[in-house]
C-alpha positions as CSV (number, residue, x, y, z in Angstrom):
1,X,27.7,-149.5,-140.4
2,X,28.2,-148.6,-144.0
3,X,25.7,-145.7,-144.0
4,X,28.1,-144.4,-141.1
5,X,30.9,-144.7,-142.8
6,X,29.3,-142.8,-145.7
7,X,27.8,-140.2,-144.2
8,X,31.2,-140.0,-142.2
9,X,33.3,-140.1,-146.0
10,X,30.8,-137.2,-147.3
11,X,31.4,-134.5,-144.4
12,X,35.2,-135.2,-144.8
13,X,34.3,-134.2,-148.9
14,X,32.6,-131.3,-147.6
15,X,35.3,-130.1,-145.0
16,X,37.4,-130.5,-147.8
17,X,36.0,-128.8,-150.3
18,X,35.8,-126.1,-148.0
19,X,39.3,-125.7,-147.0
20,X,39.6,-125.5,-150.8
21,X,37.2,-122.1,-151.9
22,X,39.7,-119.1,-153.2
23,X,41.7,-117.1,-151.1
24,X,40.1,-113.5,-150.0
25,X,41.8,-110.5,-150.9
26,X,43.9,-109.0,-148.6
27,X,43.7,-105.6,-146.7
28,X,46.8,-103.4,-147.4
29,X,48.5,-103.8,-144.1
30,X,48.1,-107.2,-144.2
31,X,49.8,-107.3,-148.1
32,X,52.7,-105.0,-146.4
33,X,53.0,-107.5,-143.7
34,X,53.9,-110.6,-146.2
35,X,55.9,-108.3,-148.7
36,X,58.0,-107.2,-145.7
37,X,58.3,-111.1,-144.7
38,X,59.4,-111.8,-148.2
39,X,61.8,-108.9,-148.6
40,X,63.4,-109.5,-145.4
41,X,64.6,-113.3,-146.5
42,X,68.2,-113.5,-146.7
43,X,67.8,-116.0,-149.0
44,X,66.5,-113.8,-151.8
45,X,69.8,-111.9,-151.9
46,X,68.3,-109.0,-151.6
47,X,67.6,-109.5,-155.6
48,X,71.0,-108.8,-156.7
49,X,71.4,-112.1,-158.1
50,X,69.5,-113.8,-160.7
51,X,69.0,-116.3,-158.2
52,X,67.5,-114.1,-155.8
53,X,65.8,-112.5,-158.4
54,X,64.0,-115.4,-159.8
55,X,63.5,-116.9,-155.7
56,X,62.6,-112.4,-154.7
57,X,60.0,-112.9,-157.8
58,X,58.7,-116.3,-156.9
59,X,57.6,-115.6,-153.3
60,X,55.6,-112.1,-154.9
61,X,53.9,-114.1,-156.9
62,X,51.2,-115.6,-154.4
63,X,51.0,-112.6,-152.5
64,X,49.7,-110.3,-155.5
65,X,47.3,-113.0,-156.1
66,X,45.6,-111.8,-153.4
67,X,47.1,-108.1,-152.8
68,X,45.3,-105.6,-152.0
69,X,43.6,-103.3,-154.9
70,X,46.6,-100.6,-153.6
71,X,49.1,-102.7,-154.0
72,X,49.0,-105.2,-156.8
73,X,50.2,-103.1,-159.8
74,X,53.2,-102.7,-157.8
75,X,53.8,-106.0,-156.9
76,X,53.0,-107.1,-160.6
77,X,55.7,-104.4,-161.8
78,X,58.1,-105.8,-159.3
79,X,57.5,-109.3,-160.2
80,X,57.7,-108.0,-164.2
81,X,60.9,-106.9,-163.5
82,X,63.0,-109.8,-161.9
83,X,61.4,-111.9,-164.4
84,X,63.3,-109.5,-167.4
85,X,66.5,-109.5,-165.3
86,X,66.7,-113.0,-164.4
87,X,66.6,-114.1,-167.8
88,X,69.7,-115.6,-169.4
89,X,70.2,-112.4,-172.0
90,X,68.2,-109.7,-170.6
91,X,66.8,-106.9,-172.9
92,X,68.6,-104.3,-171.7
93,X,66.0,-101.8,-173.2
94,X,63.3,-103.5,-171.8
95,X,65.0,-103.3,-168.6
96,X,65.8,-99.7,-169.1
97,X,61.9,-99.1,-169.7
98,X,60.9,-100.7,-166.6
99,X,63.1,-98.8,-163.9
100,X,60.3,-96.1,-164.4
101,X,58.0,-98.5,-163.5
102,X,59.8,-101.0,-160.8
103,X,60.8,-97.1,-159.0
104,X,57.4,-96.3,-159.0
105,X,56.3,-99.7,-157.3
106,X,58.6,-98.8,-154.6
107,X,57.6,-95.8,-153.4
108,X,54.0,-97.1,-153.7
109,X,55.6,-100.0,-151.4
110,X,56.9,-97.3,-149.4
111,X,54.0,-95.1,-149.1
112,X,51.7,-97.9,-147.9
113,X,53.9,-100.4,-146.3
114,X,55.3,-98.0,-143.5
């Protein structure tokens, strides 16, 4: 009875250990699929808030773990940016510097996520 309740406890470890291996990278369609998901919450405010930037930014943040190769320096730019203008003083020339940036991570969103 013990050795089946072992060998029973070890494939649950296994199965377990399993579940637990790091996520595969995403296709692109599949990336624009969850950044759609995310960007249509209402409860992200649409990011004009610092509330909605900071949830907007959150909620990119697993998904360009494991973007696509096409898509995660946009989603990175994006998340770099709500991060700046969430903050409690903002650099404003920081911010400034990154419109270039977050404007280019939307048409790439744009481009690919159609």
């Amino acid at each position: 009875m013990k050795k089946l309740a072992t060998a029973l406890i070890a494939a649950g470890l296994v199965l377990t250990a399993s579940a637990c291996t790091a996520p595969t990278q995403l296709s692109t369609a599949q990336t624009c699929e969850r950044i759609q998901v995310v960007l249509s919450n209402p409860s992200n405010g649409g990011g004009q808030t610092k509330t909605g930037l900071v949830r907007l930014a959150n909620q990119i943040r697993p998904i360009e773990a494991v973007a696509s190769d096409d898509l995660k320096p946009a989603l990175g730019s994006l998340i770099e940016y709500a991060d700046e203008a969430s903050k409690e003083n903002p650099d404003t020339a920081k911010i400034a510097q990154m419109q270039a940036n977050n404007q280019a991570a939307n048409t790439a969103l744009s481009t690919f996520c159609q």
